[in-house]
C-alpha positions as protocol buffer text, in pm:
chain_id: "A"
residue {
  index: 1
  type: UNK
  ca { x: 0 y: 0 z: 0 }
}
residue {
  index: 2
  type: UNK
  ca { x: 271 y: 220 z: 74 }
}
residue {
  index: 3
  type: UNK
  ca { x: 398 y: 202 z: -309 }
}
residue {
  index: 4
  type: UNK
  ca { x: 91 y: 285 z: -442 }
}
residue {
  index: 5
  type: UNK
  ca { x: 39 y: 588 z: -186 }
}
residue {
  index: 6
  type: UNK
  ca { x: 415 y: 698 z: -320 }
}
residue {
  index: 7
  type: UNK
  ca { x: 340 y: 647 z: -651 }
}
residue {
  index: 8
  type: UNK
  ca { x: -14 y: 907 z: -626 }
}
residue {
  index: 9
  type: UNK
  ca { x: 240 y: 1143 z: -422 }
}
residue {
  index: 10
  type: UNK
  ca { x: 451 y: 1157 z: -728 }
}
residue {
  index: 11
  type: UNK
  ca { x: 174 y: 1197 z: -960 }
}
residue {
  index: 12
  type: UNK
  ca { x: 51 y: 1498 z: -731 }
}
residue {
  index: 13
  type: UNK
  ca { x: 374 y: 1641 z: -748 }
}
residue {
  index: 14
  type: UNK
  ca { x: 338 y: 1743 z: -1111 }
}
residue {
  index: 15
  type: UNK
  ca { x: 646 y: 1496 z: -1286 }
}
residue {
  index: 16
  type: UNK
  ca { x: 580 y: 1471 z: -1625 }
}
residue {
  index: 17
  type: UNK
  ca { x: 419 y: 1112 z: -1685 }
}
residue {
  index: 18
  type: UNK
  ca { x: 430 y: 954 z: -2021 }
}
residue {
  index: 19
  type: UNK
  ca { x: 115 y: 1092 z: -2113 }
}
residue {
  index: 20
  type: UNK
  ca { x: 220 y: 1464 z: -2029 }
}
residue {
  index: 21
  type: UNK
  ca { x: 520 y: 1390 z: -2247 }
}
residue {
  index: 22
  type: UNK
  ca { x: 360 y: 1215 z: -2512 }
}
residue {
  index: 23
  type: UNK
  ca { x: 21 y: 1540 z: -2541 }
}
residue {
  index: 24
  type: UNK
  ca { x: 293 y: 1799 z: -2540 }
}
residue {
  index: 25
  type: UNK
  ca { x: 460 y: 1623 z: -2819 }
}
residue {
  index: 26
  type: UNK
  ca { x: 136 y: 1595 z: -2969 }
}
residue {
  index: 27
  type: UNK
  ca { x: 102 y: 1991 z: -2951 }
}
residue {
  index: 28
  type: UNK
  ca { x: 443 y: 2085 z: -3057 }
}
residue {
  index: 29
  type: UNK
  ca { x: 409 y: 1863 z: -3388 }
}
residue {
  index: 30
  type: UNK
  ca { x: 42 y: 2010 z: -3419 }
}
residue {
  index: 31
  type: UNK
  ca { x: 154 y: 2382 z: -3377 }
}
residue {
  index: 32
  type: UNK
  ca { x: 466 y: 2326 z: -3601 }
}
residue {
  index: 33
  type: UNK
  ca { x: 223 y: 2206 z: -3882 }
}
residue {
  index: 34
  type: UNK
  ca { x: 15 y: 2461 z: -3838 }
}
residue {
  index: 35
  type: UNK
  ca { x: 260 y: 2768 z: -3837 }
}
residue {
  index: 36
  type: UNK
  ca { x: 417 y: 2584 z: -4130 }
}
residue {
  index: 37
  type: UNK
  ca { x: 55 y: 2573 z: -4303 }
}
residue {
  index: 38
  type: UNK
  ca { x: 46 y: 2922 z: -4257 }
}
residue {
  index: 39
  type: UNK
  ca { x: 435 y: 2987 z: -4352 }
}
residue {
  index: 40
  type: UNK
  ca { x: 300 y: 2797 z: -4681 }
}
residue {
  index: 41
  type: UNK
  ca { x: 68 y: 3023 z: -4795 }
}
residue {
  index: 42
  type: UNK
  ca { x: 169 y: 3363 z: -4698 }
}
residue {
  index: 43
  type: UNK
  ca { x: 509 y: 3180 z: -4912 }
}
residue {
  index: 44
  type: UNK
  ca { x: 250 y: 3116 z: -5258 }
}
residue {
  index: 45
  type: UNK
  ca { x: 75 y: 3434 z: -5192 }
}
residue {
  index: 46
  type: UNK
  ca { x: 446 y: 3600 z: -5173 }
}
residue {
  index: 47
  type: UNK
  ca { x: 550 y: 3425 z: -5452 }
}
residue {
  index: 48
  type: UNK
  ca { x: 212 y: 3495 z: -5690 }
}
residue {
  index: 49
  type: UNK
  ca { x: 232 y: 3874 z: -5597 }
}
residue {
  index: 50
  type: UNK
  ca { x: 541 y: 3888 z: -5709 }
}
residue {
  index: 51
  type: UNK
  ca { x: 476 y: 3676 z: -6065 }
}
residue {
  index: 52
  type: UNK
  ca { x: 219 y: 3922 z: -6086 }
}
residue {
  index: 53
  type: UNK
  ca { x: 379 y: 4219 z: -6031 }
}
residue {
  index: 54
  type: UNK
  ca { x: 649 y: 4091 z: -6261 }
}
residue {
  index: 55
  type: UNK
  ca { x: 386 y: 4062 z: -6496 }
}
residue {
  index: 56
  type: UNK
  ca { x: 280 y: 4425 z: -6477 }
}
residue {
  index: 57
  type: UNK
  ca { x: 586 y: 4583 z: -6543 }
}
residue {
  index: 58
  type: UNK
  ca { x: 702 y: 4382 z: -6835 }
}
residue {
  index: 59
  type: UNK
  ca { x: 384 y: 4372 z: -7033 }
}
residue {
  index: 60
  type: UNK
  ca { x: 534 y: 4304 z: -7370 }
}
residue {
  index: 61
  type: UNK
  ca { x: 666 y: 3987 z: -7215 }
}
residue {
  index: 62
  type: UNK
  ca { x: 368 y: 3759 z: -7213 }
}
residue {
  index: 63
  type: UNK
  ca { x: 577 y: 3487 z: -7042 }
}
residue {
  index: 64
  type: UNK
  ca { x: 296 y: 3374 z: -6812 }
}
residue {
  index: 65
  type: UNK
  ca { x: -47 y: 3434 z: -6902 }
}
residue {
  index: 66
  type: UNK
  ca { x: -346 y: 3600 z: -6738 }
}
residue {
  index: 67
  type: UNK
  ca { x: -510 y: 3263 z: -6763 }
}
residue {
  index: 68
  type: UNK
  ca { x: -225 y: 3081 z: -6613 }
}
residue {
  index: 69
  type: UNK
  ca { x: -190 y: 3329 z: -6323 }
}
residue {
  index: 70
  type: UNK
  ca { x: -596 y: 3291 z: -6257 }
}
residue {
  index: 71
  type: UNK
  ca { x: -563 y: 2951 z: -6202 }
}
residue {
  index: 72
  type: UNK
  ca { x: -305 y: 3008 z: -5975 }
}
residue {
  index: 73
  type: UNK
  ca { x: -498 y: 3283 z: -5749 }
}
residue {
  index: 74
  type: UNK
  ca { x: -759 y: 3036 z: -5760 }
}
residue {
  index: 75
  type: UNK
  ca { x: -565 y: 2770 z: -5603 }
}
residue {
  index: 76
  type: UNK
  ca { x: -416 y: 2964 z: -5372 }
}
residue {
  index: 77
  type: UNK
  ca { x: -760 y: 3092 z: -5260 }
}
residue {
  index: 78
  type: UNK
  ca { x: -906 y: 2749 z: -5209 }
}
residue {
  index: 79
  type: UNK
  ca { x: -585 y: 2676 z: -4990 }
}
residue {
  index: 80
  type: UNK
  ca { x: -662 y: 3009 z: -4830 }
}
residue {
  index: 81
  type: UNK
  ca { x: -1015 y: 2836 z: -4753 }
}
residue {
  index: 82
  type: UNK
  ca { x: -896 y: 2511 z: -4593 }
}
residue {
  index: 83
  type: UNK
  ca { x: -683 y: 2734 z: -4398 }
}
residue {
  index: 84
  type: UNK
  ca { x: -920 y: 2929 z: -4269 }
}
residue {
  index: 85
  type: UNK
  ca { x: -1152 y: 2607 z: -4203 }
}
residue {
  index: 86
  type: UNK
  ca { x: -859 y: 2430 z: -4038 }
}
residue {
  index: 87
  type: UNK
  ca { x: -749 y: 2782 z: -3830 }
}
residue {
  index: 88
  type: UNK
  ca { x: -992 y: 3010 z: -3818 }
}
residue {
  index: 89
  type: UNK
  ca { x: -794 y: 3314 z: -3635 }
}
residue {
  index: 90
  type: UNK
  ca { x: -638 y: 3336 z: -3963 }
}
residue {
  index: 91
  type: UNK
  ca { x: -923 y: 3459 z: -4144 }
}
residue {
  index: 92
  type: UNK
  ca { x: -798 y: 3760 z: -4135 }
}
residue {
  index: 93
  type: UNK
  ca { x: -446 y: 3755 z: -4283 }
}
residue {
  index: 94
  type: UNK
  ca { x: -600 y: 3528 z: -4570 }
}
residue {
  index: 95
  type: UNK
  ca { x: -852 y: 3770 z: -4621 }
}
residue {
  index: 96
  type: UNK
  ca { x: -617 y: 4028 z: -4638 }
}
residue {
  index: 97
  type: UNK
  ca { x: -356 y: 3834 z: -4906 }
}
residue {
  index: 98
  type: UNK
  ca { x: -643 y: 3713 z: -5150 }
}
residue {
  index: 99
  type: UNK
  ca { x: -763 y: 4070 z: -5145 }
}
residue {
  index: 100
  type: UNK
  ca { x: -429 y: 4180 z: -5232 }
}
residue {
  index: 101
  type: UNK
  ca { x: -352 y: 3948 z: -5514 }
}
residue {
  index: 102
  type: UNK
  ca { x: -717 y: 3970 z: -5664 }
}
residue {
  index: 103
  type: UNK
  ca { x: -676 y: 4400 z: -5655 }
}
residue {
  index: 104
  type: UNK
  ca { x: -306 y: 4327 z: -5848 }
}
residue {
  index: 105
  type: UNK
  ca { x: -493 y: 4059 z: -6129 }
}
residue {
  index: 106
  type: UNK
  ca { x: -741 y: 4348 z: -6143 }
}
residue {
  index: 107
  type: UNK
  ca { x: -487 y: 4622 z: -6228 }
}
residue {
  index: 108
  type: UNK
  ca { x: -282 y: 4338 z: -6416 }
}
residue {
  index: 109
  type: UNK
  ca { x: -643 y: 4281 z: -6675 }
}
residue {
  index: 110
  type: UNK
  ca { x: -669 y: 4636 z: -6709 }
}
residue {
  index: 111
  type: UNK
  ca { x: -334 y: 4733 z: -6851 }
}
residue {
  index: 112
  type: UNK
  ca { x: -306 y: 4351 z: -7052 }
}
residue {
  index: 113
  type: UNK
  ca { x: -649 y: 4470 z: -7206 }
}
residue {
  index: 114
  type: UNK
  ca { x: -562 y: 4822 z: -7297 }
}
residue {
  index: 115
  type: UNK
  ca { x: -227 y: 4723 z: -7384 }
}
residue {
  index: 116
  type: UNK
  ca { x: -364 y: 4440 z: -7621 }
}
residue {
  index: 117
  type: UNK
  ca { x: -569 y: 4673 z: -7788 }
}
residue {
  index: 118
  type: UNK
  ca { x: -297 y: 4968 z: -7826 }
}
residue {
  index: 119
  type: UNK
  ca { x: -86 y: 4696 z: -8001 }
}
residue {
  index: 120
  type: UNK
  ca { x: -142 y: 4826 z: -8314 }
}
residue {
  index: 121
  type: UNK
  ca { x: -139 y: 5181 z: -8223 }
}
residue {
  index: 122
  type: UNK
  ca { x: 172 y: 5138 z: -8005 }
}
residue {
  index: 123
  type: UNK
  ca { x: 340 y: 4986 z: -8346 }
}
residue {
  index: 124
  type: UNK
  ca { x: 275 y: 5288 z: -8525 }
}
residue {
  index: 125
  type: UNK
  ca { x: 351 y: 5521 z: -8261 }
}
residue {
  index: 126
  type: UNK
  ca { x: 710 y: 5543 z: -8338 }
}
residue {
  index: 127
  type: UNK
  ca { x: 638 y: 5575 z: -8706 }
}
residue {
  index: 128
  type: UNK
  ca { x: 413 y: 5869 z: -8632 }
}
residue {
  index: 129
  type: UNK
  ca { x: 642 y: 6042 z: -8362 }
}
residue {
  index: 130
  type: UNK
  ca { x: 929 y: 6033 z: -8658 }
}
residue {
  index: 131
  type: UNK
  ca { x: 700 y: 6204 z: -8893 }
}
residue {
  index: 132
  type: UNK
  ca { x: 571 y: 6466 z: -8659 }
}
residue {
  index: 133
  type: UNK
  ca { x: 934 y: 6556 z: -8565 }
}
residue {
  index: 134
  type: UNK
  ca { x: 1029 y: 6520 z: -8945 }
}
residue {
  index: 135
  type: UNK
  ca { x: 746 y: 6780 z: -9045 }
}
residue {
  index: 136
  type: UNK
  ca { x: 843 y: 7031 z: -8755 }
}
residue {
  index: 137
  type: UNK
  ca { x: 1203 y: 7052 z: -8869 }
}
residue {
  index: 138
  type: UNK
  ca { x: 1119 y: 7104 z: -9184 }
}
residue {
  index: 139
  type: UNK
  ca { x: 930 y: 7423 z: -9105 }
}
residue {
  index: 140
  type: UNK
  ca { x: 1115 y: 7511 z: -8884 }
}
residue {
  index: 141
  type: UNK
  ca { x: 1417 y: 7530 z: -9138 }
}
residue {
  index: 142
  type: UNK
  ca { x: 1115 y: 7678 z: -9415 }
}
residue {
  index: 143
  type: UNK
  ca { x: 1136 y: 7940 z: -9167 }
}
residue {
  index: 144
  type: UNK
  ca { x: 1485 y: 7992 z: -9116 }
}
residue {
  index: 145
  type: UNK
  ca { x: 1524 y: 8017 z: -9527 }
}
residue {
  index: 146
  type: UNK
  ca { x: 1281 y: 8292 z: -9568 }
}
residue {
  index: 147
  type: UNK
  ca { x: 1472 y: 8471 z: -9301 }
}
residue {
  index: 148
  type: UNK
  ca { x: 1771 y: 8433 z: -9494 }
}
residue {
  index: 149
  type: UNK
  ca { x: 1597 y: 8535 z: -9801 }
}
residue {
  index: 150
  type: UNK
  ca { x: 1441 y: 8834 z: -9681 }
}
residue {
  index: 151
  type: UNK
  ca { x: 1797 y: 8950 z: -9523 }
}
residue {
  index: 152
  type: UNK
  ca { x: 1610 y: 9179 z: -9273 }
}
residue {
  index: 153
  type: UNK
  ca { x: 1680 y: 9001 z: -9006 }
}
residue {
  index: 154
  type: UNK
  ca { x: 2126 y: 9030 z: -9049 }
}
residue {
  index: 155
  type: UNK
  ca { x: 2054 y: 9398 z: -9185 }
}
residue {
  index: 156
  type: UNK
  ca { x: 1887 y: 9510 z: -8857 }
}
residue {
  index: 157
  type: UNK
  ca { x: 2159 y: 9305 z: -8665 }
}
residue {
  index: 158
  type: UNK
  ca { x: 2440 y: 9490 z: -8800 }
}
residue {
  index: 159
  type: UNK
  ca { x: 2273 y: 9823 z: -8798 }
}
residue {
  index: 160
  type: UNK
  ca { x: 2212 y: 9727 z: -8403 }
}
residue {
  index: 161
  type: UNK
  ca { x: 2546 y: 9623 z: -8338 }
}
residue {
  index: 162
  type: UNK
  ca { x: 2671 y: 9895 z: -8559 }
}
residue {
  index: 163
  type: UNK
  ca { x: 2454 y: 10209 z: -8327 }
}
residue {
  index: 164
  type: UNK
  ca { x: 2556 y: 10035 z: -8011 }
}
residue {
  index: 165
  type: UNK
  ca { x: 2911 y: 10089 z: -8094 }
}
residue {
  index: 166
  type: UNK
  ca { x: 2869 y: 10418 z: -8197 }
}
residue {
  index: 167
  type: UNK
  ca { x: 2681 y: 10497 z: -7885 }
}
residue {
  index: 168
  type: UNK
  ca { x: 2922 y: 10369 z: -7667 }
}
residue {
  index: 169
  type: UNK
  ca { x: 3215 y: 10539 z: -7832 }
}
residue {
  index: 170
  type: UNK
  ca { x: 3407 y: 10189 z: -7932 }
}
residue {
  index: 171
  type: UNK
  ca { x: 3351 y: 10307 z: -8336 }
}
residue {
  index: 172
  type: UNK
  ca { x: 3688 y: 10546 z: -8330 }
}
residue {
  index: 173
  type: UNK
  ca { x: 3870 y: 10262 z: -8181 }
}
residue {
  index: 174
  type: UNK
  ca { x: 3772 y: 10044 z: -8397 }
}
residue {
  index: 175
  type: UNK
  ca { x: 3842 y: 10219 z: -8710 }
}
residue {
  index: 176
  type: UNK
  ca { x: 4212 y: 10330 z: -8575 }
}
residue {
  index: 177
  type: UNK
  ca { x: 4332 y: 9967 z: -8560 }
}
């Protein structure tokens, strides 16, 4: 009897039994999976938000595809979903990343779809930009010819140049030398 009244004393005393041990493994293993569930997606969402930004600032390069990066905020949504049915305090944070990615798709089918329909324009835009430069130069020299022509313009220079010598008394100098 003695034993078995030792044996309760040590149980009261708060030593870890074998079950202790073995539910506080169970936790630890639980709570690693879970922050690594978590670690997991915020990784995809990372890693989508950045294919998509990628995406936005090269638009020429049509490397990966609207469609193909739709799928992909799809699937990471419906991961986003079991997360949030498996952990609910993370509604939040999910919430807040799916938001995120679906506001850069948005911007990311806005400038795809004017940019797709500028194609043609944006070919010819260089085209159009020579000629308009072209065309200005060539009044602009138009203009610089009938200047020439007319002569008015270096007659009234010299005669200005010629009075403000005169004026300032440099004229006998300049006709000693």
């Amino acid at each position: 009897m003695s034993s078995s009244v030792t044996d309760v004393f040590h149980n009261n005393e708060k030593t870890p039994t074998e079950l202790d041990v073995l539910s506080t493994k169970y936790l630890e293993d639980e709570l690693s999976d879970k922050i690594t569930e978590v670690d997991l997606f915020l990784e995809n969402c990372s890693s989508l938000y950045n294919l998509i930004l990628d995406a936005l600032h090269d638009l020429s390069s049509k490397a990966l595809s609207c469609q193909h990066l739709d799928e992909m905020a799809n699937s990471v949504a419906a991961a986003g979903r079991l997360l949030v049915a498996k952990r609910p305090e993370t509604e939040t944070t999910v919430a807040l990343r799916i938001n995120t990615i679906n506001s850069a798709m948005e911007q990311l089918r806005l400038r795809r779809c004017t940019s797709d329909s500028d194609t043609c324009s944006s070919r010819s835009q260089p085209s159009s930009e020579l000629r308009g430069w072209i065309h200005s130069q060539e009044k602009r020299l138009l203009e610089l010819e009938q200047r020439l022509k007319e002569g008015v313009g270096l007659t009234k220079l010299l005669s200005d140049q010629q009075s403000y010598c005169d004026c300032n008394g440099f004229l006998p100098y300049l006709k000693e030398s």
